[in-house]
C-alpha positions in Angstrom: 94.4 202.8 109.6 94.7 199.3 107.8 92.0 198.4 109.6 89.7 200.9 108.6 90.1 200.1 104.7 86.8 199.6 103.8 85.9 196.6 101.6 85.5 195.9 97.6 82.7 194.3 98.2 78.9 195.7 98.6 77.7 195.0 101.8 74.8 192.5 100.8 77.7 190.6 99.5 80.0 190.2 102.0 78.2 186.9 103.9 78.3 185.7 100.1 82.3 186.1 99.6 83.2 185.3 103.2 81.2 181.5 102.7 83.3 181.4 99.2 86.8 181.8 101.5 85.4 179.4 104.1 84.7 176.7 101.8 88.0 176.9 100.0 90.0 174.3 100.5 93.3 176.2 99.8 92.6 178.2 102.6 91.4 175.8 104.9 94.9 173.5 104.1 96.6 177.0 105.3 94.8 177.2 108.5 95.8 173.4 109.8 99.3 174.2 108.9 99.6 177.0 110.4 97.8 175.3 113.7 100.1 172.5 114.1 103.0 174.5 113.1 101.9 177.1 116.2 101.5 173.5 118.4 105.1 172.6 117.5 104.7 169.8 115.4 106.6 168.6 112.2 105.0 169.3 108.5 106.8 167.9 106.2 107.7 169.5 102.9 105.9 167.3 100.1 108.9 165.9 98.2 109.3 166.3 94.2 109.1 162.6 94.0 105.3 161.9 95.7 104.3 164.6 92.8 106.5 165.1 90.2 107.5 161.5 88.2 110.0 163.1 86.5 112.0 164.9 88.7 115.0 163.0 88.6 115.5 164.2 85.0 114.4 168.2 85.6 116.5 167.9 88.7 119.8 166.6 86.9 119.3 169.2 83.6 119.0 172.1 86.4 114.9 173.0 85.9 114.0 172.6 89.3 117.2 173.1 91.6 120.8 174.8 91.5 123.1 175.7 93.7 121.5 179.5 93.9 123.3 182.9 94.8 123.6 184.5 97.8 120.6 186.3 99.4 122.2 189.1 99.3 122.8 188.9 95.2 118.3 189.3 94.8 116.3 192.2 94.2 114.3 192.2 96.8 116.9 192.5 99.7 118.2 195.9 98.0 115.2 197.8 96.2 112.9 199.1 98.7 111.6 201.5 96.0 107.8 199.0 95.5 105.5 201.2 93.0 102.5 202.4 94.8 100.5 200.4 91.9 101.3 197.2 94.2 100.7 198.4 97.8 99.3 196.1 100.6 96.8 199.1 101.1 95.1 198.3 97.6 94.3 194.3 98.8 91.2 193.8 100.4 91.3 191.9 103.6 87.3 190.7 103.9 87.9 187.2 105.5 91.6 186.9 105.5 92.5 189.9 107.5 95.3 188.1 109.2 96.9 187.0 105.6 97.5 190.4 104.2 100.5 192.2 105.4 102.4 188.6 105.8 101.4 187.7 102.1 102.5 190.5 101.3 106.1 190.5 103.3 106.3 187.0 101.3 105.6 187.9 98.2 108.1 191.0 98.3 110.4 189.5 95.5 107.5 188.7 93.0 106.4 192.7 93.4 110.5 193.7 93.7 110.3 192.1 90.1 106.5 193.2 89.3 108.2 196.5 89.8 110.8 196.5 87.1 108.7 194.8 84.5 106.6 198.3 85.0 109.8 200.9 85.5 112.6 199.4 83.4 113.2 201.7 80.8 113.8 198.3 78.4 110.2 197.7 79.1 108.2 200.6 78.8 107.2 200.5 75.0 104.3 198.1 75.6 102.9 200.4 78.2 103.4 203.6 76.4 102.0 201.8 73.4 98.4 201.6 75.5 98.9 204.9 76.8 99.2 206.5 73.7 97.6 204.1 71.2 95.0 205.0 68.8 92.5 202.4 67.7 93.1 201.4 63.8 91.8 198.6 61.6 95.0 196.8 59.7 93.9 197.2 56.2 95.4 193.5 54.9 94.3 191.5 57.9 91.8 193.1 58.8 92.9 193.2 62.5 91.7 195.9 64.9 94.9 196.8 66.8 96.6 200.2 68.4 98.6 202.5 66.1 101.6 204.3 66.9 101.6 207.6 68.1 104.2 210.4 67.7 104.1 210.9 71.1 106.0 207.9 71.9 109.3 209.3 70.3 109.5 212.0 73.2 110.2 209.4 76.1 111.0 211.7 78.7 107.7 212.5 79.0 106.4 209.6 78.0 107.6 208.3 80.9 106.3 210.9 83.2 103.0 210.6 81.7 103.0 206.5 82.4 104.2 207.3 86.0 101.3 210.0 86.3 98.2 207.4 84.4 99.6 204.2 87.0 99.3 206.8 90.2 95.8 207.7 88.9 95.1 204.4 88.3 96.2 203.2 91.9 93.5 205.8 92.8 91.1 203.3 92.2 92.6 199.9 91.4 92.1 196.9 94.4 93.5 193.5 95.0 92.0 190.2 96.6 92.5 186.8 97.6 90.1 184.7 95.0 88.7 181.4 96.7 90.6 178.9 94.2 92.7 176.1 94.0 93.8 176.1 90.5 96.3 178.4 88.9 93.9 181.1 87.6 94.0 185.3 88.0 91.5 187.8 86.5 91.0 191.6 86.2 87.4 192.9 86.3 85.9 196.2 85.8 84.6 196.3 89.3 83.3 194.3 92.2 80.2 193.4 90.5 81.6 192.4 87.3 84.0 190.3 89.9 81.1 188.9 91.9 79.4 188.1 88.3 83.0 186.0 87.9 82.3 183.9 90.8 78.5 183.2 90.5 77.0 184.4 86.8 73.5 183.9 87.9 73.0 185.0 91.5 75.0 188.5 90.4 74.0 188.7 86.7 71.2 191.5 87.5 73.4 193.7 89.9 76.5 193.4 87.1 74.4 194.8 84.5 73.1 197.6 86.5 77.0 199.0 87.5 78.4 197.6 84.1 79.4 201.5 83.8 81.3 201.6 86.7 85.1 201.7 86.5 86.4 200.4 89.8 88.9 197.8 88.5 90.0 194.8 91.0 92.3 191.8 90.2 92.1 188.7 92.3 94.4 186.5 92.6 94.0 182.7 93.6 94.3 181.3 97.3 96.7 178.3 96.0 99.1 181.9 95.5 98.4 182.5 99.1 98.7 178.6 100.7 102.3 178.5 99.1 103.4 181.9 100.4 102.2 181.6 103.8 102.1 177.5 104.6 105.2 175.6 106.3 104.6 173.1 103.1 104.1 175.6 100.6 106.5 176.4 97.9 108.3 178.9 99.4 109.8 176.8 102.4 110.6 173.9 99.9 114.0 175.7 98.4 115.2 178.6 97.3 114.2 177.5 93.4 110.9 176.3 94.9 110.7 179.7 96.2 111.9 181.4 93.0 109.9 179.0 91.0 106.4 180.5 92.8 108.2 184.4 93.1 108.6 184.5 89.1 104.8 182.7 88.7 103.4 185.8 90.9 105.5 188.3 89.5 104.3 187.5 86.2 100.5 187.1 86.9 100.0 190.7 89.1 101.8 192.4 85.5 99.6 190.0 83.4 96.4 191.1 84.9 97.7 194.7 85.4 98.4 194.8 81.9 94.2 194.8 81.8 93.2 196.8 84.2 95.8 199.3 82.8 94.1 198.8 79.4 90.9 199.4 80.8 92.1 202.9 82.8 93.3 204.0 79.8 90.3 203.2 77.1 87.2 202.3 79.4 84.5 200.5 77.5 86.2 199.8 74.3 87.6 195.9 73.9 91.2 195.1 73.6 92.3 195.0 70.7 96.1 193.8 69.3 98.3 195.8 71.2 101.1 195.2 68.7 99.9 194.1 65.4 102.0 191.5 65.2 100.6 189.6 68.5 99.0 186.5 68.7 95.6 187.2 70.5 93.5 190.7 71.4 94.7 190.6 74.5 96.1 192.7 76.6 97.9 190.4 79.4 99.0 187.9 76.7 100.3 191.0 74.8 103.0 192.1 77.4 104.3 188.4 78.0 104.7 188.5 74.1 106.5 191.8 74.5 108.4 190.6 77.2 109.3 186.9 76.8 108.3 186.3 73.1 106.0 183.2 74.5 103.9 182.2 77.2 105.9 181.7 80.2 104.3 179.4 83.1 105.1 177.0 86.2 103.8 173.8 85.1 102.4 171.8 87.1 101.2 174.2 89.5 99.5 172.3 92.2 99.1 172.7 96.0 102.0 169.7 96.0 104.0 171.5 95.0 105.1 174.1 92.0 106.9 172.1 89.0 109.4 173.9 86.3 108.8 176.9 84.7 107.7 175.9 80.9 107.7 178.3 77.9 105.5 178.0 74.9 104.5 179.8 71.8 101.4 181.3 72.0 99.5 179.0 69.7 100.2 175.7 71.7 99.1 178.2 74.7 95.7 177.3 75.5 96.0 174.4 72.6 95.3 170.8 73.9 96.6 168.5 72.9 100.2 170.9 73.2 103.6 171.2 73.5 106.2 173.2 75.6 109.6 173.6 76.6 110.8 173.6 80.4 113.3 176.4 81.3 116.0 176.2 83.3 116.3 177.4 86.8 119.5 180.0 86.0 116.7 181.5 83.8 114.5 181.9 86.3 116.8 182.8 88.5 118.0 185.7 86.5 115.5 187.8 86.7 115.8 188.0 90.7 120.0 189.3 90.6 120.7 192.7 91.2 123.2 192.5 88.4 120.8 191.3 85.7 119.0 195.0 86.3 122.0 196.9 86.2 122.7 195.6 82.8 120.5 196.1 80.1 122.3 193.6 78.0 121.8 190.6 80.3 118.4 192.2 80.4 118.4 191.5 77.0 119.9 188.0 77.5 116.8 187.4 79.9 114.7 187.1 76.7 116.3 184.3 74.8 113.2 182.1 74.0 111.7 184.0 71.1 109.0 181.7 68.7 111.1 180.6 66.2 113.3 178.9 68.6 111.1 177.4 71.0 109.4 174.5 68.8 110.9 173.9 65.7 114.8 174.2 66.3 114.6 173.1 70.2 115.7 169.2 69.8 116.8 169.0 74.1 113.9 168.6 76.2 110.0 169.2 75.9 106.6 168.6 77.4 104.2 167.2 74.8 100.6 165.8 75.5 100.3 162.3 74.2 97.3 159.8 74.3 98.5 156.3 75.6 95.8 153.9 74.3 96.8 151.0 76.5 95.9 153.1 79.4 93.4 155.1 77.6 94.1 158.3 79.4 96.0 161.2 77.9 99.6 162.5 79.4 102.4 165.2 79.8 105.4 163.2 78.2 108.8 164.8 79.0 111.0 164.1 76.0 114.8 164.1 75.7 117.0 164.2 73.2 114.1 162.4 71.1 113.2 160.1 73.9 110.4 160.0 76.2 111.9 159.8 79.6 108.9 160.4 82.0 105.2 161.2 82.3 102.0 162.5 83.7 98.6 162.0 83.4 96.2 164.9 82.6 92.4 165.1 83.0 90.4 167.0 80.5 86.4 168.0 80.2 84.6 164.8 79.3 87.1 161.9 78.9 86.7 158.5 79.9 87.6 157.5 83.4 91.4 156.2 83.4 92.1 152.4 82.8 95.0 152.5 84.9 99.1 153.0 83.5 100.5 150.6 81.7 104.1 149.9 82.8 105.2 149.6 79.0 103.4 152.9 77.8 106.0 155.0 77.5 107.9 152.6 74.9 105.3 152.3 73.2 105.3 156.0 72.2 108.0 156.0 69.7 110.9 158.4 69.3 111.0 161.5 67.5 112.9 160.8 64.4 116.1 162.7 64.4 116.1 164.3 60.9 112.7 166.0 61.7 112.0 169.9 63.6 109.3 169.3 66.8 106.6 171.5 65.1 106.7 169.0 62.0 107.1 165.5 64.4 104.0 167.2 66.7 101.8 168.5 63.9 101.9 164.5 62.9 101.4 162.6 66.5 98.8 165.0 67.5 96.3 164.1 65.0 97.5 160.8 65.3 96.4 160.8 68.7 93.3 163.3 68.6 91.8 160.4 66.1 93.0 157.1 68.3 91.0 159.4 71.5 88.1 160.3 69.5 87.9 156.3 68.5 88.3 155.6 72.3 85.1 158.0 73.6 87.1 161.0 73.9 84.4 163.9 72.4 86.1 165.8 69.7 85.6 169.1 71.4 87.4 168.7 74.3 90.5 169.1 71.8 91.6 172.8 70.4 94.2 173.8 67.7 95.4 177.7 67.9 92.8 179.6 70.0 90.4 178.2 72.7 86.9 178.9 72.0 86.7 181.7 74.7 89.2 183.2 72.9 87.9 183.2 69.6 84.5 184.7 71.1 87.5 187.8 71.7 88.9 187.9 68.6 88.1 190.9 66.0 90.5 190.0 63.2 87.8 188.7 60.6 86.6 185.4 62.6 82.9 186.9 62.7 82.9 185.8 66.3 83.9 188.0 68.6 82.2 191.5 69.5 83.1 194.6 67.5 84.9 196.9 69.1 
């Protein structure tokens, strides 16, 4: 029967796709690993320290290991109840045939969690709110956002009527393995659109002709798939390595479901703001708000190796330069014990990193992108208790080549002065720095306050950019 699953893909695509997964170097990476593994010899788990310089300091405040629970404590081991929505049946298996079914076995605790983000009574209200939503136009702000409905107040059956609109949307809703190597996920309308996704010029006639079709597929990126299924991946490195990766999938599938949901539900119109009071029209973005209060991602996220989960608010989100705050692994963890879901309030207490606390009262331990002029390069700093205590360096579109670290950079970035919130200390050093980059041969444009670019060409609250809905 698996077998006989027909692919997404048109068939005057296929040799197109199928060269995409064979030039991909995640994939390839997979396939040597899982050779020499086969021919019995040692791969070595890349440590934290050949990738991560400062480990030592996430490691001792508990962001990248703990002592974890017992197996048996975890979701996964005891719900076999997996919504349909997240079936190995729905992921196509054109070129990687032999990765499905043990992708999926790997990733069982990302969907066991997947699958209570989506059925948790606590959570349903963003759902229900697309299900039921009516497009409005905020009146003061000018926002174009979904209205309540009085429906929502009968949850019984609001509940059934979810359960029934994410069966029907199973009906026609497919899964694949993207070629990629970065930490990237997206939802289109259907193959076409997807193909359009991976090469805008060679598909761009054959996307407009099915633009009407609704067969929705999410992708998701091989790296996903190299550190579920290699010997070195995440998943073998510890059980907060795995957990790290688990949560990072988990989130992503909802994410992007949160879209194709959207788009089951209200075909051709845009996204609009879910909630009025969200940060961007859209939809993904939308539940993690509802959800988390923030943007919640593994940073770095590398084929290395997966670093600590980091929360920021939504405006630092695609912001560079930005700030963020790491999370600690019991966090993280949390969301994988059986007893955290038969509780709703340490469901509740799942949630503690709302906006107001993440930058401005937070004085412990933060991520922020500096520029370090003696090396002429720009960096993740980690800061603690004031002090920056370790660093990376960060590429972005059209700087400089690097000069090379300076031993004494880090001292010469300052402190943050005790008496003063992060948001007011970050709003200061990052013009600071934006000006000493620009002065350096940095282009001004590589740097974004609030919303990147694409997603001001998405926004309908009065920028005059975006489409109208």
């Amino acid at each position: 029967m698996v077998d006989s699953i027909p692919s997404i893909w048109p068939h005057s695509a296929l040799p197109f796709f199928i060269s995409l997964l064979a030039g991909n170097r995640s994939i390839a990476l997979l396939q040597q690993d899982l050779i020499a593994e086969a021919a019995g010899h040692r791969i070595p788990i890349p440590h934290y320290t050949n990738w991560l310089s400062e480990f030592p300091i996430l490691l001792k405040l508990h962001c990248i290991e703990v002592v974890p629970f017992l197996s048996s404590s975890y979701i996964s081991l005891h719900d076999t109840a997996i919504h349909p929505i997240f079936s190995s049946l729905l992921w196509d298996r054109t070129g990687v045939q032999e990765f499905i079914d043990p992708s999926h076995d790997a990733m069982r605790p990302a969907i066991a969690l997947a699958t209570k983000w989506i059925t948790s009574d606590l959570f349903l209200g963003w759902w229900i709110r697309v299900l039921y939503g009516t497009f409005e136009t905020d009146k003061e702000s000018g926002k174009l956002y979904l209205a309540a409905s009085p429906k929502e107040h009968d949850f019984p059956q609001a509940k059934a009527d979810l359960e029934k609109a994410f069966a029907q949307l199973a009906e026609n809703l497919r899964y694949y393995w993207k070629p990629e190597d970065e930490n990237t996920a997206a939802t289109s309308r259907n193959p076409w659109m997807a193909l359009w996704g991976l090469d805008n010029q060679r598909w761009d006639a054959e996307a407009d002709a099915h633009i009407n079709e609704f067969a929705p597929c999410i992708n998701l990126p091989t790296i996903f798939l190299y550190h579920l299924l290699s010997p070195r991946g995440a998943r073998q490195a510890s059980t907060c390595s795995n957990l790290r990766l688990q949560f990072h999938i988990a989130k992503t599938l909802v994410h992007e479901l949160a879209h194709a949901f959207h788009m089951f539900v209200h075909r051709d119109k845009c996204e609009p703001y879910i909630f009025l009071e969200d940060w961007i029209p859209e939809a993904g973005f939308s539940w993690e708000q509802f959800v988390f209060g923030c943007d919640v991602t593994a940073f770095p996220f590398k084929l290395e190796g997966i670093g600590a989960v980091c929360a920021m608010e939504f405006e630092h989100m695609h912001a560079f330069p930005g700030i963020c705050v790491p999370l600690a692994m019991r966090w993280v963890e949390k969301w994988f014990l059986n007893e955290t879901w038969n509780s709703a309030p340490d469901i509740e207490f799942c949630n503690p990193i709302t906006a107001e606390k993440l930058l401005k009262r937070y004085q412990g331990l933060i991520y922020a992108d500096r520029f370090l002029p003696s090396a002429n390069l720009w960096s993740r700093v980690l800061y603690q208790n004031q002090k920056p205590v370790g660093i990376q360096s960060l590429a972005i579109p059209g700087a400089p080549p690097p000069m090379g670290m300076r031993f004494n950079a880090m001292a010469n970035l300052g402190m943050i002065p005790h008496r003063w919130n992060i948001q007011e200390w970050f709003d200061q050093v990052r013009e600071k720095d934006i000006e000493a980059a620009v002065a350096s041969g940095f282009d001004r444009d590589s740097f974004v306050k609030g919303r990147s670019k694409v997603y001001q060409a998405q926004c309908y609250d009065n920028d005059g950019i975006g489409p109208k809905c």
